[in-house]
TORGUVO-913914 format. One record per residue (C-alpha): residue in three letters; x, y, z. Coordinates in steps of 0.001 Angstrom, whole numbers, padded with zeros to 6 digits, always signed. Each point is the difference from the previous one (the first is absolute). Layout:
BEGIN
ALAXYZ;...
***
This chain:
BEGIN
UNK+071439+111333-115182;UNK-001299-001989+003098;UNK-002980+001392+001573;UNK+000329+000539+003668;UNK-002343-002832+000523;UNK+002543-002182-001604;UNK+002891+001041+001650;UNK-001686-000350+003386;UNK-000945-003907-000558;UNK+003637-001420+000758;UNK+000197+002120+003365;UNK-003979-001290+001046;UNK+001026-003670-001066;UNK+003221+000595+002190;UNK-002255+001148+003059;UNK-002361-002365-000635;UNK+002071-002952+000041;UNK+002141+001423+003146;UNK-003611+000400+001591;UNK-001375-003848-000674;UNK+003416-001532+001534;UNK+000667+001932+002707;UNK+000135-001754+003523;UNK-003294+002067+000427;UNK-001939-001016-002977;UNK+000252-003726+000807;UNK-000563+000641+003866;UNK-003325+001717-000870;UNK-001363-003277-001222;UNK+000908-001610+002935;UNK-000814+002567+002904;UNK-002434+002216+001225;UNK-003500+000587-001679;UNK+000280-002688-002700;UNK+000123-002342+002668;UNK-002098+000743+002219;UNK-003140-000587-002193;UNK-003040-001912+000967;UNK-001187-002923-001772;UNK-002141+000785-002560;UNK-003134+000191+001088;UNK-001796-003182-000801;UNK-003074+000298-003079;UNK-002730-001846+002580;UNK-002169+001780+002275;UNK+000966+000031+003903;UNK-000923-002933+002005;UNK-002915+000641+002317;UNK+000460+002076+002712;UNK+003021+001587-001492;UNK+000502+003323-001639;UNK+002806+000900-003071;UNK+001841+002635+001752;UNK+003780+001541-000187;UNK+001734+000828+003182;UNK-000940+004127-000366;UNK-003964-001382-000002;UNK+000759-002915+002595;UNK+001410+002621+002368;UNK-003352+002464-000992;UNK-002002-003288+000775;UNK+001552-000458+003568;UNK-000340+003517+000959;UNK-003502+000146-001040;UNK-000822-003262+002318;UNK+001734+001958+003017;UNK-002118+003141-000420;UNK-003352-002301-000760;UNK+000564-002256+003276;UNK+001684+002713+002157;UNK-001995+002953+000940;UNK+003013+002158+001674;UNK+002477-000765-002661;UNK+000922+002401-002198;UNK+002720+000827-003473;UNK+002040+002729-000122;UNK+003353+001748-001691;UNK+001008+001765-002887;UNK-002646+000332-002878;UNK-001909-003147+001304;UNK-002974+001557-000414;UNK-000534+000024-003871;UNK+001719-003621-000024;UNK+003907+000655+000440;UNK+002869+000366-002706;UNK-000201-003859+000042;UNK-003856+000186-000411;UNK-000344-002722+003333;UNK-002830+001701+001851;UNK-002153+000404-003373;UNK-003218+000669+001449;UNK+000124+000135+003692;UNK-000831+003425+000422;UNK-003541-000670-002095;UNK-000789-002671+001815;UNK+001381+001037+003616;UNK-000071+003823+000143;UNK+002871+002888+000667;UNK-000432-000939+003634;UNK+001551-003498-000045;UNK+002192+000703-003335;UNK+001727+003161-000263;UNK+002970+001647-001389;UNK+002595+001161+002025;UNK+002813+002894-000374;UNK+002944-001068-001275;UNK+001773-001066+003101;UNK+000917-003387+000747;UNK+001135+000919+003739;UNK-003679+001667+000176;UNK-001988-003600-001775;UNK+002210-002431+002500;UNK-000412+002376+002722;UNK-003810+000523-000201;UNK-000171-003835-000684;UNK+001772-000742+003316;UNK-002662+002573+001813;UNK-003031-001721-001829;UNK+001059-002843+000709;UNK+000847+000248+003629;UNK-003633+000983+000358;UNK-001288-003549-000931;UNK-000331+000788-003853;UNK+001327-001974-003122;UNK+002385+002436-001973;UNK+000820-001179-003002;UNK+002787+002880-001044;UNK+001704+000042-004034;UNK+003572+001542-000356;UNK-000376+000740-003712;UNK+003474-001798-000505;UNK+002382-002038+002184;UNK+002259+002056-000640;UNK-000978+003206+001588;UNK-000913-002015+003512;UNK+002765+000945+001411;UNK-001589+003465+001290;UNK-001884-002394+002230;UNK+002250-001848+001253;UNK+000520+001365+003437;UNK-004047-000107+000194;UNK+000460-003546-001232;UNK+002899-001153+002514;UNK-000653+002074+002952;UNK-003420+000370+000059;UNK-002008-002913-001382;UNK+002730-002688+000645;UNK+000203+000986+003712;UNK-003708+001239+000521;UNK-000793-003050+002302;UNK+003371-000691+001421;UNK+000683+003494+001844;UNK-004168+000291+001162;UNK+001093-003818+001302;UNK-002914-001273-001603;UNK-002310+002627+000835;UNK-000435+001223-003687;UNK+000977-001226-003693;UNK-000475+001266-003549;UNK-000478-003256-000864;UNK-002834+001219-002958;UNK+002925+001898-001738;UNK+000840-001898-003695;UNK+001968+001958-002679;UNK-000083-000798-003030;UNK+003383+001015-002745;UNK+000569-000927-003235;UNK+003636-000976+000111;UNK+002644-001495-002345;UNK+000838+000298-003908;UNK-002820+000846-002854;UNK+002840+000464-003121;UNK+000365+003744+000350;UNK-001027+001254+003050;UNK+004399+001060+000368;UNK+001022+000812+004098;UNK-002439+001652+000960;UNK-003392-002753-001169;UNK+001576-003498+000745;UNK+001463-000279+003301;UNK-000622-002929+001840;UNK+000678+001075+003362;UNK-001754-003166+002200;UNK+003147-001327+002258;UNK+000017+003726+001268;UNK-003197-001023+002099;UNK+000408-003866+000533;UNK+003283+001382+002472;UNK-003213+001537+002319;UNK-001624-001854+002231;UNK-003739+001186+000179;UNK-000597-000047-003278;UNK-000957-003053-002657;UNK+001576+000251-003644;UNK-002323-001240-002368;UNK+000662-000816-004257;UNK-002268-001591-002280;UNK+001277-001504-003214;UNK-003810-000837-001724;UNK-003265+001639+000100;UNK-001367-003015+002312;UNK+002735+000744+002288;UNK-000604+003647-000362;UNK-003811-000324+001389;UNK+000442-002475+002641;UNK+003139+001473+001322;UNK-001329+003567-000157;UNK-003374-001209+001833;UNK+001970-001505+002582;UNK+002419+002919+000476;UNK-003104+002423+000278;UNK-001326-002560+002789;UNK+003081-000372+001746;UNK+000444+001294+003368;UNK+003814+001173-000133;UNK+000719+002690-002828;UNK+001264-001117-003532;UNK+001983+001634-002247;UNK-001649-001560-003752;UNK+002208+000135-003067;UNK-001665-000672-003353;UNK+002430-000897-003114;UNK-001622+002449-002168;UNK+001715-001246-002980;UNK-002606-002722+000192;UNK-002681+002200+000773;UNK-001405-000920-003482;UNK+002349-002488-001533;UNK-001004-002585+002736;UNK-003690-001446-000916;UNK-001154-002871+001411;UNK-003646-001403+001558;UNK-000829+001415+003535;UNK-002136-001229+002521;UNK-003486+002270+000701;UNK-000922+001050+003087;UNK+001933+000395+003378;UNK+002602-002193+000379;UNK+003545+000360+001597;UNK+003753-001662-000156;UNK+002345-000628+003075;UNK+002458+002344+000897;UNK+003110-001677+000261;UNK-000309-002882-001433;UNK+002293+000176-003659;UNK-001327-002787-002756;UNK+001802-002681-001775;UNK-001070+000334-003733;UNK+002135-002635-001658;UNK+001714-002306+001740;UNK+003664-001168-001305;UNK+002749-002281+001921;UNK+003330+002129-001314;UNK-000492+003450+001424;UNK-002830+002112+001399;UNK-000411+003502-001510;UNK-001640+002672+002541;UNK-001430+002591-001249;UNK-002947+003187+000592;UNK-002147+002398-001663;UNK+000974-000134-004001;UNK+002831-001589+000661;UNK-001444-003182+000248;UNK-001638-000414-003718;UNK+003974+000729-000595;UNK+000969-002934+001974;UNK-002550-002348-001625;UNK+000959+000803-003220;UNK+003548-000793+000606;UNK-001091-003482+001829;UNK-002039-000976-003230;UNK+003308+000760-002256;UNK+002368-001987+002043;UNK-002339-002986+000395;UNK-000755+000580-004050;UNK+003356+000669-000720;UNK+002589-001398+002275;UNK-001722-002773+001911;UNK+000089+001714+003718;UNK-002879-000100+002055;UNK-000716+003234+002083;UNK-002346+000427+002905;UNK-001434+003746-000094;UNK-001165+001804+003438;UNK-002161+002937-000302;UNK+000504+001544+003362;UNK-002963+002062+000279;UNK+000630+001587+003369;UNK+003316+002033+000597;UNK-000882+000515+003889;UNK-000234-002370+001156;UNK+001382-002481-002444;UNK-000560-003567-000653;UNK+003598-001647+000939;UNK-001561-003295+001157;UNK-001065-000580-003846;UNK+002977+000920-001427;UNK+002220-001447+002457;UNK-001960-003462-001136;UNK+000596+000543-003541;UNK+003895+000568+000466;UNK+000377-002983+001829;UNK-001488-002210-002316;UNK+001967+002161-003024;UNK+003065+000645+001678;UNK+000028+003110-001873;UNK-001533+003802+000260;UNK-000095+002783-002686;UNK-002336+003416+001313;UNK-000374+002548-002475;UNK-001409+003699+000555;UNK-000180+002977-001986;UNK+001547+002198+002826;UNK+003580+000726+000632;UNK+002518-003164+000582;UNK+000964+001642+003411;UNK-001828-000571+003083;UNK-003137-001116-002170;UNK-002434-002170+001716;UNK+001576-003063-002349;UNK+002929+000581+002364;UNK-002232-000766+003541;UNK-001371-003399-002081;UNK+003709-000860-000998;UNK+001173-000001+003302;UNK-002732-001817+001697;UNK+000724-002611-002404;UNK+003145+000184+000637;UNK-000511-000484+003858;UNK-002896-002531+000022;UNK+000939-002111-003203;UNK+003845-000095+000368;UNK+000497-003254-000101;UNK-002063-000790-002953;UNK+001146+002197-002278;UNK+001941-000353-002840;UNK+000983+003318-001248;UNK-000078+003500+001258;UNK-002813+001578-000059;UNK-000552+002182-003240;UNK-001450+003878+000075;UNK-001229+001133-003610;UNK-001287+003959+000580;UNK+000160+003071-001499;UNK+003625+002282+000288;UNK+001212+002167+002505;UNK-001042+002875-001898;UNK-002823+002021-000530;UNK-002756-001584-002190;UNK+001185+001024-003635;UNK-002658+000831-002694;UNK+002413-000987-003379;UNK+001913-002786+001428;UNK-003047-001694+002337;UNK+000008-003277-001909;UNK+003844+000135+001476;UNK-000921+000922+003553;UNK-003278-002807+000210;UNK+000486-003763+001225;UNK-001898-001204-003184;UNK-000076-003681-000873;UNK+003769-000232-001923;UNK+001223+001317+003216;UNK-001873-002575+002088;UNK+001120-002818-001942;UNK+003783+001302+000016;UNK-000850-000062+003683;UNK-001481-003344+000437;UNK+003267-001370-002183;UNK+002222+001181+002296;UNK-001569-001651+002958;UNK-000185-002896-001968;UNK+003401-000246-000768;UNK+001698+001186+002981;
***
C-alpha cells in the first residue's frame, strides 16, 4: 500500500510544475525586487572622501548634516525617535536630544500640520509619514496649507522649511496597503516640489537640498532600495539640483525616463537590448517630479526620435502621462513613434500577482519594441 507521502508526490509535482510556468513565475525574474538590485558592492575600500553607504544610511547621513549645520531644524513623525520601522534616523535622538527628534502620535494630519506651523516660524521641519501610503490624511495640510502658505499671505509668509519625507513604491510584499506610489498626486499642485531618488548619492544630495530649499517638498524614498542599493557616497555636506533629471547612458534609438527604483529597471533593460538585440537606449533619471526636467528630455527625444517613461504607479493620469504629452507637443515633428507608457495596472497594488502589476525590464523591452517597430 502507498504511504500518503507517496500518493501526495504526483499532486506536489503537478503544483509545482503549474507554479514554475505560470505567467507569474517567469515575470518574477523579470520585475520587481530581483531587478532592482544594486551592483554588488565592489571588494576595494571607498575612495577618499567617500563613505560605503545604502540609501536607508545615505538618507541617515543627510539628515544628520541638516541637524549638525542647522540649529532650528528639527526630525519628527511616527516612531522616529528610536530610529523608525525603516531604521533611517538611527541615532539622532543620542546625538541631538528629544527636543529636536521626537516621536509623534500617530497622525499624519497632526506631523504635516505641526510641520507647516514650525515651519512658518522660520524652522527646518523635517516630518516622516511612516509609509507613502498613509499620506493621504495629510493631504489637505499638504495642498491647502503648505502649497498655498506664501501665495494667499502674498508673500508675507512661507513654510518654505517644511520637507517630508515617505517611503513610497513596491518592496515584494508590502500588498495595497505598503507599496503605493502615490507622487503625480502632488506634482498636479503648484507650491509644492516632488522629489525621487533612485541611488544613495542621489538620496543625500537631493535630501540636503530639499531640507535647504525654500518652497516645501514632498520627498519619496524607493524603500525597496533602502538596502539593496549600495554604492560609495560622498562625506560631508554636499547637495544636488532640484530639477535638473541626469542622463546616465546615452543611446541614439530611444530614451528611457525613468525615477526612484524604477530607473535601475530601466538600465537593466538598456544593457539587454544593446547585449542582446543591438538597440542603443538613452536612460533619463528624472530626479525631480515638480518641477521636472523637460528641457533634458525634450533634447534626448529629438536626437532619438523616440520616448518610453516607465513608473510603478497606475497607467492613468500618472506623471509618465504629463512627460508623454510634452513630448508630444514640443518634439512632434521629430518623432517617430508614439510615445510609449509602461506602469503599473489600474488596480490596486496586488500582493500574489505584483510581478504582473510592475513595469519590470521584459515589460520595458516589449515596450521599447513596439516603438521601434511602429
Amino acid at each position: 500500500m502507498q504511504t500518503a507521502g507517496n500518493r501526495l508526490k504526483p499532486c506536489l509535482y503537478r503544483l509545482w510544475h503549474a507554479v514554475e510556468t505560470s505567467p507569474v513565475a517567469r515575470l518574477t525574474t523579470q520585475s520587481g525586487a530581483a531587478l532592482v538590485q544594486a551592483e554588488s558592492s565592489p571588494s576595494s575600500q571607498p575612495l577618499p572622501g567617500y563613505k560605503r553607504l545604502n540609501l536607508c544610511n545615505a538618507v541617515n547621513d543627510a539628515m544628520l548634516i541638516a541637524l549638525d549645520t542647522n540649529e532650528r531644524s528639527y526630525v519628527f513623525g511616527e516612531d522616529v525617535a528610536f530610529g523608525g520601522v525603516f531604521r533611517c534616523t538611527v541615532g539622532l535622538l543620542e546625538r541631538f536630544g528629544k527636543e529636536r527628534v521626537f516621536n509623534t502620535p500617530l497622525s499624519e494630519q497632526g506631523i504635516v500640520g505641526f510641520g507647516v506651523g514650525l515651519a512658518s516660524q522660520g524652522h527646518t521641519a523635517v516630518a516622516e509619514i511612516q509609509f507613502a501610503d498613509y499620506i493621504f490624511p495629510a493631504f489637505d495640510q499638504l495642498v491647502n496649507e503648505a502649497a498655498k502658505y506664501r501665495y494667499r499671505s502674498g508673500g508675507g509668509f512661507n513654510c518654505g522649511g517644511l520637507t517630508v519625507r515617505a517611503p513610497y513604491g513596491a518592496v515584494g510584499h508590502g500588498g495595497h496597503y505598503h507599496s503605493q506610489s502615490p507622487e503625480a498626486f502632488f506634482t498636479h499642485v503648484p507650491g509644492l516640489k516632488v522629489v525621487v531618488p533612485s541611488s544613495p548619492t542621489e538620496a543625500k544630495g537631493l535630501l540636503l537640498a530639499a531640507i535647504r530649499e525654500p518652497d516645501p517638498v514632498v520627498f519619496f524614498e524607493p524603500k525597496m532600495m533602502y538596502r539593496t542599493a549600495v554604492e560609495d557616497v560622498p562625506e560631508g555636506d554636499f547637495m544636488l539640483p532640484l530639477g535638473e533629471a541626469r542622463v546616465l547612458r546615452e543611446g541614439g534609438d530611444i530614451t528611457l525616463v525613468g525615477w526612484g527604483q524604477q530607473v535601475k529597471v530601466l538600465l537593466q533593460a538598456a544593457d539587454q537590448l544593446q547585449s542582446a538585440e543591438g538597440v542603443g537606449c538613452e536612460v533619463i533619471d528624472l530626479r525631480t517630479l515638480a518641477p521636472w526636467d523637460s528641457e533634458t528630455v525634450c533634447a534626448s527625444v529629438s536626437r532619438t526620435g523616440r520616448l518610453l517613461v516607465a513608473h510603478e504607479a497606475p497607467l492613468t493620469a500618472g506623471f509618465g502621462a504629463e512627460v508623454a504629452a510634452t513630448v508630444a507637443n514640443r518634439c512632434f515633428t521629430r518623432l517617430e513613434s508614439p510615445p510609449v507608457r509602461v506602469c503599473g495596472a489600474d488596480t490596486p497594488f496586488p500582493l500574489v500577482f505584483e510581478p504582473v502589476y510592475l513595469p519590470g525590464v521584459e515589460r520595458v523591452m516589449e515596450g521599447v519594441r513596439q516603438a521601434l517597430e511602429f
